[in-house]
N, C-alpha and C positions, 0 to 999 in steps of 0.2 A: 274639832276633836275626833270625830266620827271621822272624818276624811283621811287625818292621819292613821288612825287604826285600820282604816279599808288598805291604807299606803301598804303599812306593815304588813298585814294580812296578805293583801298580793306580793309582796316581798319574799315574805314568808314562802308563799306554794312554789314561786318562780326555782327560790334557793333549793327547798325541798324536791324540786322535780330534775333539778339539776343534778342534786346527787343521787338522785333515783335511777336518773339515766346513764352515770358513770359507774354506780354496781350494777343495772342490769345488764350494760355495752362493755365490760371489761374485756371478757374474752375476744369480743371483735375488735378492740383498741390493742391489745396486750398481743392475738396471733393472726398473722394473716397467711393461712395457706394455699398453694394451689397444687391441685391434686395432676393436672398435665404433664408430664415431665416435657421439656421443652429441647434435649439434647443430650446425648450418650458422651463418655469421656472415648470411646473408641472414635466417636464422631472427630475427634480432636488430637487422635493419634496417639492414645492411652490408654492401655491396655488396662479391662476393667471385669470385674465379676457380679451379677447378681448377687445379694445378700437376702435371706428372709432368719430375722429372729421372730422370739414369742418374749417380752416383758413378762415380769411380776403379774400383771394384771392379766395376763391372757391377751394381750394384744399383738396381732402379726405386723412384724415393724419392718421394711423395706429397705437396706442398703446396698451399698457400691461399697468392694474391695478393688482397689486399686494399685496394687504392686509394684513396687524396683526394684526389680532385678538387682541383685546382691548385696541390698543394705536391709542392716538390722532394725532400724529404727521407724515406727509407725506411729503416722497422727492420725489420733483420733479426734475427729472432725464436727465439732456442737454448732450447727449453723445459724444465722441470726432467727428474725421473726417471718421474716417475709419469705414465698417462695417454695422450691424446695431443693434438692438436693441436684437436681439438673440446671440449677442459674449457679454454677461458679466452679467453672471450666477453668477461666484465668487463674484462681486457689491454686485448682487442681494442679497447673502446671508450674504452676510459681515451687509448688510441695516437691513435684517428682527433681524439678531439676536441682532442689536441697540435696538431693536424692533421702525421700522419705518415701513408705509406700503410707497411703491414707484409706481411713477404715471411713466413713462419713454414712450419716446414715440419717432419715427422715423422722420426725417428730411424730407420734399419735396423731393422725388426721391431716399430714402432709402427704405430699404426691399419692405414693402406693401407698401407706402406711395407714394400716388400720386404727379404729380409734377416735377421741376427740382430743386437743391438745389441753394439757392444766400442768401444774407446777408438778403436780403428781407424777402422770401420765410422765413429762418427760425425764425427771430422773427417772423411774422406772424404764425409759428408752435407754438412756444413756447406761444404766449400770447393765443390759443387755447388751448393748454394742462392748463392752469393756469384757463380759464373759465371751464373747463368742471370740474374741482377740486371744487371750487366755486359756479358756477350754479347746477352742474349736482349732484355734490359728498354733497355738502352743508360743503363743509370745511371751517371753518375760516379761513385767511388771515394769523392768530397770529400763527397757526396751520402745515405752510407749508415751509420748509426750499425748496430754489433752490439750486441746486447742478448742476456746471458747470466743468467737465474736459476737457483740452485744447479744443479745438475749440468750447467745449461747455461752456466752461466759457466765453469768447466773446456772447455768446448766452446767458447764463445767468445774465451775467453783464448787457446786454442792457437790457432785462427782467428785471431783478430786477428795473433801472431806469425807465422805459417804469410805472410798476406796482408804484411808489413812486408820479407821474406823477398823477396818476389816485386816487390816497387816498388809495391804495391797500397794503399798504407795509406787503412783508413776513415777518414773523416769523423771521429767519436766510439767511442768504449765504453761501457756500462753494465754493471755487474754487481751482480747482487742477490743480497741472503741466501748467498752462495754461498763455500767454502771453499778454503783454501788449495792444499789438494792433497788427495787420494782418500786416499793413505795417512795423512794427519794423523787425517783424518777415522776412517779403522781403527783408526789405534794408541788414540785416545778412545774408541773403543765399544768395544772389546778389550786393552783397555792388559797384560793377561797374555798376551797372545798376540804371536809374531814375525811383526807383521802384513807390515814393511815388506820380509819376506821373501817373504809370502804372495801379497800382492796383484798382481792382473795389470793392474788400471785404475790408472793411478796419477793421472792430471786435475794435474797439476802448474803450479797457474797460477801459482805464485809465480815459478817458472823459467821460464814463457812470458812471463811479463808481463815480467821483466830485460829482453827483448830491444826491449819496444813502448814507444813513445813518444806515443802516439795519447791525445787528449783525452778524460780517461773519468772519469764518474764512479759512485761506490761506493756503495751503500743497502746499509745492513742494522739490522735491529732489536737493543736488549739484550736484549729477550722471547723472542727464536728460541730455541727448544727442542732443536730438531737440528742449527744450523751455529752454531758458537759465533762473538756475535759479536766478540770476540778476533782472529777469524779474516778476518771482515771487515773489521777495523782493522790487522789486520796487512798485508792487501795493501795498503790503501789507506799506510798509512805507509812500504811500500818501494818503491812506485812511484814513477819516477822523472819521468812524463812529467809535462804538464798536470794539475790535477788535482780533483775535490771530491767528499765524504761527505755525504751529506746521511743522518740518521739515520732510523729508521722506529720504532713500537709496534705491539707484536700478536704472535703466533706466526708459527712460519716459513712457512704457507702464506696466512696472510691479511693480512701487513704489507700487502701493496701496498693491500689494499683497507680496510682499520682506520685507518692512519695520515692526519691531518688532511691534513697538507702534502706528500704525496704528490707531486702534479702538480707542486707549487711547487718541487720536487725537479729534475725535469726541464725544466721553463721555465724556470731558472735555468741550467743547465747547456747547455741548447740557444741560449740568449739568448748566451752567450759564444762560441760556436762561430764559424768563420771564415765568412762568407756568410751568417749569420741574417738574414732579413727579416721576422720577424714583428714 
């Protein structure tokens, strides 16, 4: 009897410490930044601008304006977890030759960017990259698609509601590869664990996106390895606004650039929009 109770007992601390270490490690499981920049978009024949905003919070946030020459239309760029705003030169050029110019900008505690990252911290980033579009660039609102890949789609999804909130509503959405909500996402890598107790990010686009109505459309691959694409299909099939999926092939960090029809993804989607002149 005693044996089994020392069982349980060790059972017991093993579980306990397991979930101890998934609230205390969230933030290094949930953001992985680096603060190096690793490569300029001039470097790559793109013509490009320092950006410095201040968030809500008083934090100096670091981005890249990237311009085309004579088109109206700007993305605004939520990048995933990893990295920072100088790993994704291929984006960048995939973007310009849409002809879009792109606003992209760093997370609380990525590359240049002041700060530490949390669910906070980055809307707080992102509704500053959307003002300095608006105040500073004087773009219209009809004008600016957000573009959210995994974890930036959580960022962008609450963005997009956050701006709908305010009478601000984008132009378009996109979101890629990216998942329902932060905690879905826990309870499948830890499904013994009481993640949705645990977690402090929660990225809940499924509740942000009920509120938008903004013309958006969904990529994501059935190859993706870490955002299932279940999860992809599932926003895309409760959304209630405008809408289209266009699918992708490849792993979750290289769809965009493996898949044939990529671009045809996004000409398609842009072609429909109110005001295309392409």
């Amino acid at each position: 009897m005693w044996t089994i109770l020392k069982i349980a007992a060790a059972a017991g601390t093993v579980y306990g410490g397991m979930a101890a270490w998934v609230f205390c490690a969230q933030n290094g499981l949930v953001y992985c930044p680096r603060n190096e920049l690793a490569d300029t978009p001039d470097g790559n024949g793109l013509a490009f601008e320092d950006v410095w905003l201040e968030n809500a919070l008083g934090t100096r946030i670091h981005a890249w304006w990237l311009p085309c020459e004579g088109e109206e239309r700007v993305l605004l760029f939520c990048h995933g977890n990893g990295g920072n705003i100088s790993h994704l030169m291929e984006s960048y050029r995939i973007f310009h030759d849409l002809g879009l110019s792109v606003l992209v900008f760093d997370y609380s505690g990525y590359g240049q960017s002041g700060g530490r990252p949390s669910e906070k911290a980055t809307r707080a980033d992102a509704l500053a990259a959307w003002d300095w579009l608006v105040k500073i660039r004087d773009v219209k609102p009809r004008d600016i698609i957000v573009f959210g890949r995994s974890l930036g789609g959580g960022v962008a999804a609450r963005l997009t509601a956050d701006l709908t909130r305010r009478g601000e509503e984008p132009g378009g959405l996109i979101l890629e590869s990216t998942f329902t909500s932060l905690t879905d996402m826990g309870a499948k890598q830890y499904p013994w664990l009481p993640v949705r107790w645990l977690i402090q990010h929660r990225y809940d686009s499924l509740r942000a996106l009920s509120e938008v109505r903004t013309p958006a459309l969904f990529l994501h691959s059935p190859d993706d390895e870490l955002v299932p694409y279940a999860m992809g299909r599932e926003l895309y099939e409760t959304y209630e606004g405008p809408k289209l999926f266009w699918g992708l092939t490849g792993d979750h960090n290289h769809g965009f650039l493996t898949s044939p029809g990529y671009t045809d993804g996004f000409r398609r989607f842009l072609a429909g929009l109110p005001g295309h002149c392409r």
